[in-house]
C-alpha positions as CSV (number, residue, x, y, z in Angstrom):
1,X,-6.4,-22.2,28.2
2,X,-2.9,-23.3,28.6
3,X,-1.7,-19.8,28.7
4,X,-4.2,-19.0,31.6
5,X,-3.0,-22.2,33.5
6,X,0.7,-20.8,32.9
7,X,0.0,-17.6,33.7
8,X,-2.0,-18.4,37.0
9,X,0.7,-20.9,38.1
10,X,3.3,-18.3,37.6
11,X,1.6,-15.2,39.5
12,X,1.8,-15.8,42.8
13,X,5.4,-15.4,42.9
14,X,5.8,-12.7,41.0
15,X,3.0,-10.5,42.5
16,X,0.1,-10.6,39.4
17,X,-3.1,-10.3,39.3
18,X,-4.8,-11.9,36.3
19,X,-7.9,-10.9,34.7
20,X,-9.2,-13.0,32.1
21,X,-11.3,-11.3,29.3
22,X,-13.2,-13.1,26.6
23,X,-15.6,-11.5,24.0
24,X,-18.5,-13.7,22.5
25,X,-18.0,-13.1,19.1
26,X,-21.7,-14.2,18.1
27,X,-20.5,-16.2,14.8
28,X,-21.3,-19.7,16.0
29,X,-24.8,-19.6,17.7
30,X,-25.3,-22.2,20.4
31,X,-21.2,-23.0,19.9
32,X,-20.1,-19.6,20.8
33,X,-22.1,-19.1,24.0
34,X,-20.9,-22.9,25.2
35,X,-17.3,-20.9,24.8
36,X,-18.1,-18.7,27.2
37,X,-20.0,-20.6,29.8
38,X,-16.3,-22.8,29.3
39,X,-13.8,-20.1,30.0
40,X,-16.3,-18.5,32.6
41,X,-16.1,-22.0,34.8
42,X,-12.5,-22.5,33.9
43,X,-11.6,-19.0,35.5
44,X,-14.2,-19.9,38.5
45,X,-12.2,-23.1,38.7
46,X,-8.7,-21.3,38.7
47,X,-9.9,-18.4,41.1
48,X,-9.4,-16.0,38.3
49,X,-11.3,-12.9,37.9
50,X,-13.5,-12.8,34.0
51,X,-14.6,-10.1,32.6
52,X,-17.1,-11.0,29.1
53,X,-19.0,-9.3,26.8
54,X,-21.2,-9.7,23.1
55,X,-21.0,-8.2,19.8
56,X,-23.1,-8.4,16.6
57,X,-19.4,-8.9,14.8
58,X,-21.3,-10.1,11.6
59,X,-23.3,-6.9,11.7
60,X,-20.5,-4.7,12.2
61,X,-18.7,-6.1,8.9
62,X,-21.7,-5.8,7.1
63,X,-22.5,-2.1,8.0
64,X,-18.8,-1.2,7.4
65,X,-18.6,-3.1,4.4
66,X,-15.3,-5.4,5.5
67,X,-14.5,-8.8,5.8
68,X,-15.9,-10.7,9.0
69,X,-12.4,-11.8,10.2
70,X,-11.8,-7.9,10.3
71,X,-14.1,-6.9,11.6
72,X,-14.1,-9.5,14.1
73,X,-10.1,-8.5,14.7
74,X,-11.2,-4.7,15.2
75,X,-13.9,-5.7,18.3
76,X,-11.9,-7.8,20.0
77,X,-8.8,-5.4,20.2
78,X,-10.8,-2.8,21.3
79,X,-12.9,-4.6,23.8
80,X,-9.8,-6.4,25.3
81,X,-8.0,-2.7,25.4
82,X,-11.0,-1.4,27.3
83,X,-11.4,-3.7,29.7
84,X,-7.6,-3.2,30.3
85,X,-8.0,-0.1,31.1
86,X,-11.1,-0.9,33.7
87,X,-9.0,-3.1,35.0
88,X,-6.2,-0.9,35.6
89,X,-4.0,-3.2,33.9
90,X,-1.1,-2.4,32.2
91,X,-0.2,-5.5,30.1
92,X,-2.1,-7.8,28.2
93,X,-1.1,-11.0,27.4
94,X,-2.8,-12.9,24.1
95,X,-1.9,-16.4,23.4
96,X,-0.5,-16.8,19.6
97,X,1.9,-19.5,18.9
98,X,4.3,-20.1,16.4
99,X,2.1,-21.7,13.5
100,X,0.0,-18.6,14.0
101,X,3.0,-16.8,12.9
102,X,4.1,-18.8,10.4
103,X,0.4,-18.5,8.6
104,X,0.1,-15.2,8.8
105,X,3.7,-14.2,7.2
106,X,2.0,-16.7,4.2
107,X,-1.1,-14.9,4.3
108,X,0.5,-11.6,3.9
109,X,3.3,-13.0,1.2
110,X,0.0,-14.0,-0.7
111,X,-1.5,-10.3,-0.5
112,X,1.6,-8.9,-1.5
113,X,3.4,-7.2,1.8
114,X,6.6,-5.9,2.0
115,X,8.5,-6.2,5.2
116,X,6.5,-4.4,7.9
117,X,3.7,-7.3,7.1
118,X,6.2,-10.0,6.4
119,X,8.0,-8.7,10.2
120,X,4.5,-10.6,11.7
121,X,3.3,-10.2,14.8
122,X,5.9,-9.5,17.4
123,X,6.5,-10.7,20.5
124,X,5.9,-7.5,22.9
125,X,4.4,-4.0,21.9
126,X,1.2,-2.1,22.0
127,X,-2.3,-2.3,21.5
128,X,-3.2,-1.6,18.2
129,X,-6.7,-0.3,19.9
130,X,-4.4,1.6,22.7
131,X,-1.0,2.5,22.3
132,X,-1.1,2.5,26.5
133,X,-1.9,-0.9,26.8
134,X,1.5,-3.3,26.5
135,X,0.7,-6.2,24.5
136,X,3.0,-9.5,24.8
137,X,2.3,-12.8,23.7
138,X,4.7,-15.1,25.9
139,X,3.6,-18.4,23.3
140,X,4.7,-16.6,20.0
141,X,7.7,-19.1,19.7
142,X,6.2,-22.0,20.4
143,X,4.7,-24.6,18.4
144,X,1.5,-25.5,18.2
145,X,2.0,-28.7,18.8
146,X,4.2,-28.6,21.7
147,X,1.2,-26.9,23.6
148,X,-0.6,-29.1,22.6
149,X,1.0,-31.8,24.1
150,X,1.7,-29.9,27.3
151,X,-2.4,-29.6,27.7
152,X,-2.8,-33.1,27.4
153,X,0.3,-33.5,30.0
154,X,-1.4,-31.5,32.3
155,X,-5.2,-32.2,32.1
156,X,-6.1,-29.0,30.8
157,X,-9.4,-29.0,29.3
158,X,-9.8,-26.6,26.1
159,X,-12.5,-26.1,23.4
160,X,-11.7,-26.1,19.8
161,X,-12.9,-23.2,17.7
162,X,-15.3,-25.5,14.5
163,X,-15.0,-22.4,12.3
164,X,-10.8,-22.9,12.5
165,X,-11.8,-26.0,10.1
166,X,-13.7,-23.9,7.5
167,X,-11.8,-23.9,4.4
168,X,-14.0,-21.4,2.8
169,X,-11.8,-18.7,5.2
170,X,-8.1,-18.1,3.0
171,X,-6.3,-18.5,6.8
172,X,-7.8,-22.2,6.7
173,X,-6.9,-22.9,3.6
174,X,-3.3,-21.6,3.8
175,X,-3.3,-24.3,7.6
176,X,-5.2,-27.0,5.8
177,X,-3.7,-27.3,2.5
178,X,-1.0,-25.0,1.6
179,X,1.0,-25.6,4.7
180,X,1.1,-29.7,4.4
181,X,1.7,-28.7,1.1
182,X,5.1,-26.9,1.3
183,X,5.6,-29.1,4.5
184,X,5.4,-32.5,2.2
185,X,6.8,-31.5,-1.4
186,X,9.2,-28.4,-0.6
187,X,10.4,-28.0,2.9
188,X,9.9,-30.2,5.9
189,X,10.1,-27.4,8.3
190,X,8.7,-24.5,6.7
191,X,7.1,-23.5,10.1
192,X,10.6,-22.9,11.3
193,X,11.7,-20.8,8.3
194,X,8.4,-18.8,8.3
195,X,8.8,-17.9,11.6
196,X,12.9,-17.0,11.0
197,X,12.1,-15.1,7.9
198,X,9.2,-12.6,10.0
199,X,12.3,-12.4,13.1
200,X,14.9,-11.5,10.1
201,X,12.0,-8.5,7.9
202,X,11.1,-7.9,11.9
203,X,14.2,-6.2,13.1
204,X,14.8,-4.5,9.3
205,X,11.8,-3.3,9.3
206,X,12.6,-1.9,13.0
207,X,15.8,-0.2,11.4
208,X,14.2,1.3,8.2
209,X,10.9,3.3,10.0
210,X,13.6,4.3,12.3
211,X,15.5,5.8,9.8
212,X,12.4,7.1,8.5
213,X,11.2,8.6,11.4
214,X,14.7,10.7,12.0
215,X,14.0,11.9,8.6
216,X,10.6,12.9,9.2
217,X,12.0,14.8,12.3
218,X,15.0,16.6,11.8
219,X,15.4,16.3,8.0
220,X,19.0,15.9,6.1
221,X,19.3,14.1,2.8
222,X,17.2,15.7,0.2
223,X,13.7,13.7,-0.5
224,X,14.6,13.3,-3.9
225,X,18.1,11.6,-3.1
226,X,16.8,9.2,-0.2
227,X,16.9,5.7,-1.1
228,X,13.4,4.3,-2.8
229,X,12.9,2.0,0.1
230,X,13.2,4.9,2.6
231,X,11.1,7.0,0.6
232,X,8.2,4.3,0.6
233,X,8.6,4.0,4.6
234,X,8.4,7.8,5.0
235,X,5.5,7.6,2.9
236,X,3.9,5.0,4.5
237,X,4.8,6.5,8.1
238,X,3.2,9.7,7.2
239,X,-0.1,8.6,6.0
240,X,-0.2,6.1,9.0
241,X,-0.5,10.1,11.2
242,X,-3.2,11.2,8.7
243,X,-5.1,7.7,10.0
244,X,-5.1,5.7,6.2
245,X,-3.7,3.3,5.5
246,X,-2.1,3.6,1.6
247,X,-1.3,0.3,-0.5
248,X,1.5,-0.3,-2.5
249,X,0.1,1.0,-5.9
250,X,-1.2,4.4,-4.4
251,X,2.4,4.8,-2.7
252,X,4.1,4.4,-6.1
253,X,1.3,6.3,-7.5
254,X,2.2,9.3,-4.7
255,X,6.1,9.0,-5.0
256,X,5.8,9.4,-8.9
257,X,3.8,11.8,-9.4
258,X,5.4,15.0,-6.9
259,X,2.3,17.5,-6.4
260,X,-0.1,15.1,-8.3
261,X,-3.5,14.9,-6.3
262,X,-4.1,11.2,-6.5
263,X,-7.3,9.4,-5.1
264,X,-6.7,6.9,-2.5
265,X,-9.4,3.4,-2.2
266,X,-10.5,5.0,1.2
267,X,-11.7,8.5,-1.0
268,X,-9.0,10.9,0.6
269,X,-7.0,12.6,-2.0
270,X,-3.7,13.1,-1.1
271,X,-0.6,14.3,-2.6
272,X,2.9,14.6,-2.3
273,X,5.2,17.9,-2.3
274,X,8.6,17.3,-4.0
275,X,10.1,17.4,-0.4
276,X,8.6,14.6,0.3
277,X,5.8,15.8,3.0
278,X,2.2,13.8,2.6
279,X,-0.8,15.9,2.7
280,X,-4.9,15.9,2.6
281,X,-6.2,18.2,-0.5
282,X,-9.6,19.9,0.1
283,X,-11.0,19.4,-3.2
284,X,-12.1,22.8,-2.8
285,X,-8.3,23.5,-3.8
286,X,-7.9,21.1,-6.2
287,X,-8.5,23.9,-8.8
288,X,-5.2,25.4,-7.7
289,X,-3.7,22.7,-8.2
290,X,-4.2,22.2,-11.8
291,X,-7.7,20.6,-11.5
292,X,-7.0,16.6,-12.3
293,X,-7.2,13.8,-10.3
294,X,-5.9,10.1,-10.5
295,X,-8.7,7.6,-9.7
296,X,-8.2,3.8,-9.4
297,X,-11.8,2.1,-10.9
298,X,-11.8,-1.1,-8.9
299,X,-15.1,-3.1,-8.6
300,X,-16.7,-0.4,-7.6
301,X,-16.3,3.3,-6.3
302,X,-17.5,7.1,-5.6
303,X,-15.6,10.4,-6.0
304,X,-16.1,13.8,-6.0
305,X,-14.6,16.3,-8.9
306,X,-15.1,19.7,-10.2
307,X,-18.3,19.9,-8.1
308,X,-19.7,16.2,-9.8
309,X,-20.2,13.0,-8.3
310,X,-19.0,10.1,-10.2
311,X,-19.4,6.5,-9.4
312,X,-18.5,2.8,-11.1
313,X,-19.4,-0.8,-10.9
314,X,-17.6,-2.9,-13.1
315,X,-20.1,-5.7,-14.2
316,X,-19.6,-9.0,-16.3
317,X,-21.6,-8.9,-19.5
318,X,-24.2,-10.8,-19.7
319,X,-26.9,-11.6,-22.5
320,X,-28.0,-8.5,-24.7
321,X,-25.7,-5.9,-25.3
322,X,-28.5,-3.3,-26.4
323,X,-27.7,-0.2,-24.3
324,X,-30.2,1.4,-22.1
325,X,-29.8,5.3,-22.6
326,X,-30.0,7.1,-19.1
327,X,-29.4,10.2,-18.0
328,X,-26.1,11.0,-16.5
329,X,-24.7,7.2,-17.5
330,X,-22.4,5.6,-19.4
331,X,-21.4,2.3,-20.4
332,X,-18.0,1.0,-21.6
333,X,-15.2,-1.8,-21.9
334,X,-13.9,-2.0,-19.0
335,X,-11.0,-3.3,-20.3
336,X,-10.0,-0.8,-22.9
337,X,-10.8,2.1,-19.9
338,X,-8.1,0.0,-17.6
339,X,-8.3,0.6,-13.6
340,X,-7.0,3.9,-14.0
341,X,-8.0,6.8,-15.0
342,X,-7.7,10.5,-15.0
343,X,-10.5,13.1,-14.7
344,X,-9.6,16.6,-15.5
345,X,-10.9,19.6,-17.7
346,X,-11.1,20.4,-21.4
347,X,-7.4,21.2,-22.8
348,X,-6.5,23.3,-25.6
349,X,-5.2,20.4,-28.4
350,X,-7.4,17.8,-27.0
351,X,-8.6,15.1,-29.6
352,X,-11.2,13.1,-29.1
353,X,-13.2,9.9,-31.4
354,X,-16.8,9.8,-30.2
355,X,-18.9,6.6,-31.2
356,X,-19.8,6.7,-35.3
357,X,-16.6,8.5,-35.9
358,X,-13.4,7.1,-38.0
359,X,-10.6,9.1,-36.7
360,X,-10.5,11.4,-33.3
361,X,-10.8,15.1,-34.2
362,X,-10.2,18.6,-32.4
363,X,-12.1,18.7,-29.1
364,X,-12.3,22.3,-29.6
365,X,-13.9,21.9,-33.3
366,X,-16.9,19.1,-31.8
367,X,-17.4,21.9,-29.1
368,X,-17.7,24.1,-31.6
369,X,-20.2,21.8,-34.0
370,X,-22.3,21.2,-30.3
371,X,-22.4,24.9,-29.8
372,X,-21.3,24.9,-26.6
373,X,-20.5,28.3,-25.5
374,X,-16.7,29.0,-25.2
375,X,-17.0,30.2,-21.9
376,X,-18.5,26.4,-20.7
377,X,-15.6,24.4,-22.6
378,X,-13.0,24.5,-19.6
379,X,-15.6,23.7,-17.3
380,X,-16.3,20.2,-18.8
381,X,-14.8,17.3,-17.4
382,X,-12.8,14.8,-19.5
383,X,-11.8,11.5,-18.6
384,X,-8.8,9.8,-19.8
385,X,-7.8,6.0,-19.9
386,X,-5.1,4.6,-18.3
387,X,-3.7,4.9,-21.7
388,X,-4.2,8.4,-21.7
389,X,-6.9,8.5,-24.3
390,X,-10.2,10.8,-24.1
391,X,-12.5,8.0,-23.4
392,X,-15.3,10.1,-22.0
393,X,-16.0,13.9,-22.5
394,X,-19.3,15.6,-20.5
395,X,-22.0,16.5,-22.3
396,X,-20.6,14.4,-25.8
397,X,-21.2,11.0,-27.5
398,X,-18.5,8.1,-25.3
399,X,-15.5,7.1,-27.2
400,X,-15.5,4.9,-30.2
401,X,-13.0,2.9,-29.1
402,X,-14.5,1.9,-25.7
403,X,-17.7,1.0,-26.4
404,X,-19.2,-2.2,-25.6
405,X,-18.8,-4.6,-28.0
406,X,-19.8,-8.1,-28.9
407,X,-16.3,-9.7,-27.4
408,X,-16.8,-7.3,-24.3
409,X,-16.3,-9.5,-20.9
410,X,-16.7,-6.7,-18.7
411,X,-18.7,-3.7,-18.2
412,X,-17.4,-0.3,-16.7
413,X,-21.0,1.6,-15.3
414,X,-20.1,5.3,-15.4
415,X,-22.6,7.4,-13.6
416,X,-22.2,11.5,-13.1
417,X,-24.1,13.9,-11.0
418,X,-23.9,17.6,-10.7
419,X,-24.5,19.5,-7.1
């Protein structure tokens, strides 16, 4: 509200025409539509147009299968570009403030960003829902505080969002606890040097995708002899085109393995040519391409290979161990697999140690004990640990080694179709 009494004091003399927008995010019941009956009477009060809408924000994160906060981030871009654009207005101004700033460079120091994430929010740029929209957030330097007490100053009413005191929400926590943590034990103004630290990565991070992006347009230094840090950003710029958006262990997966198809957590295999151009391989090619692909496990996932479907859950054992024989499923220790593995074909030199066995043997010589037709070895899929031992082979006994076993915490569910 403070913004939209700053704004709508400063417009008339500098010929704008303000447009309020607020979206109902549905979260809060009876408390989210009193927020909107608020701003509604606020802008009535203030002579300022308001534009408002609904959405079902906790049934978009559930159909998508991502985080409310998210999903909640996603909607309200996108309605906010939209109604921009109906508006015929070319900038859009969002009210963040300094200790927004300062949690979220914490909250992406605690998931592990590098300096585009640590850069934070800046202070003028585009829609992240429409790069024709200018976005500027005129508080971003302020403190919290400080707006506060210009609110109370000037009689303006506001609401306070309940949900902001949930501590079951890792942005909470990080306001409520970590923050008064660092502010009381480590350093008294840890706002300030949070919100230094995202101007300082900011501009660097500015410099480097610049660099970056020359490369990626008129070439020069060989791929190979770029620095590591400029390699990661071109990475990182190109598969920002192909519309994913790679972590940091897929990147180092791509950059180290030149011409290796590797599976990203979104299901797009991608790989990377030795001169350092990202691209999306059909599997349909992936038989060119020496027919193995990289897959992280995670909790849970699906890919597709040599014309199978595979999926995982990774499950904490519980009670009996007795095995349950299915078709088309496996069970192992998860941690002896690891959260990486390769799936590829049946090589000549192979050994493998099914379950009952003391020592692994000739891959080739159990095909041969199986009977299985020389022409159908090659076409089997094998699946390595992130070890690089044979841990599953199709159509065979699982490996001794990675069975599950009475000091087992963790289950790896290992399910194959054909078709």
């Amino acid at each position: 509200m403070v913004l939209l009494h700053v704004l709508q004091a400063l417009a008339p003399g500098r010929g704008w025409t303000l447009i309020a927008a607020h979206l109902n995010h549905q979260l809060r019941g009876r408390s989210s539509d009193a927020d909107e009956r608020f701003v509604k009477a606020a802008c009535r009060r203030l002579a300022v147009r308001c534009v408002s809408a609904r959405r079902d924000v906790k049934g978009l994160a559930s159909r998508r299968g991502i985080s409310t906060e998210m999903a909640a981030r996603a909607v309200r871009h996108r309605f906010l570009s939209r109604s921009a654009r109906r508006a015929k207005c070319p900038v859009m101004a969002m009210a963040h403030h300094a200790d927004d700033q300062a949690e979220l460079v914490l909250l992406r120091l605690l998931r592990g960003s590098g300096s585009e994430g640590l850069g934070g929010m800046s202070v003028a740029g585009s829609s992240p829902a429409d790069a024709g929209i200018r976005l500027v957030r005129p508080l971003l330097e302020t403190p919290r505080a400080r707006i506060a007490a210009y609110a109370r100053q000037a009689g303006i009413r506001f609401r306070e969002d309940r949900s902001n005191a949930d501590c079951r929400f890792l942005r909470n926590r990080v306001r409520h606890e970590l923050l008064p943590l660092l502010r009381a034990k480590y350093q008294p103004a840890i706002d300030r040097v949070l919100v230094r630290v995202a101007s300082i990565l900011s501009t660097e991070n500015e410099y480097l995708t610049g660099l970056a992006s020359g490369w990626l347009k008129d070439g020069g230094e060989p791929f190979d002899r770029l620095p590591l840090a400029l390699r990661r950003r071109v990475v990182q710029l190109q598969s920002t085109a192909l519309g994913l958006g790679l972590d940091f262990e897929t990147c180092e997966e791509l950059l180290g393995k030149p011409g290796r198809p590797v599976n990203t957590p979104g299901g797009a295999i991608l790989a990377l040519s030795p001169d350092g151009r990202l691209m999306r391989v059909p599997r349909r090619t992936l038989a060119h391409m020496g027919e193995a692909l990289r897959v992280r496990l995670g909790a849970a996932g699906r890919v597709r290979f040599a014309g199978r479907d595979f999926t995982w859950r990774t499950l904490a054992v519980r009670g009996s161990l007795r095995r349950l024989s299915r078709t088309g499923e496996e069970s192992f220790d998860a941690d002896r697999v690891g959260d990486k593995v390769v799936l590829r074909h049946w090589r000549a030199g192979d050994r493998f140690q099914p379950i009952g066995m003391d020592w692994p043997v000739k891959l080739q010589d159990l095909f041969t004990n199986h009977k299985v037709p020389a022409a159908e070895r090659r076409g089997r899929v094998v699946a390595e640990s992130g070890a690089g031992e044979i841990f599953w082979v199709e159509g065979l006994r699982i490996g001794e080694r990675f069975k599950v076993r009475l000091d087992t915490a963790k289950r790896l569910v290992w399910r194959w179709k054909c078709g």
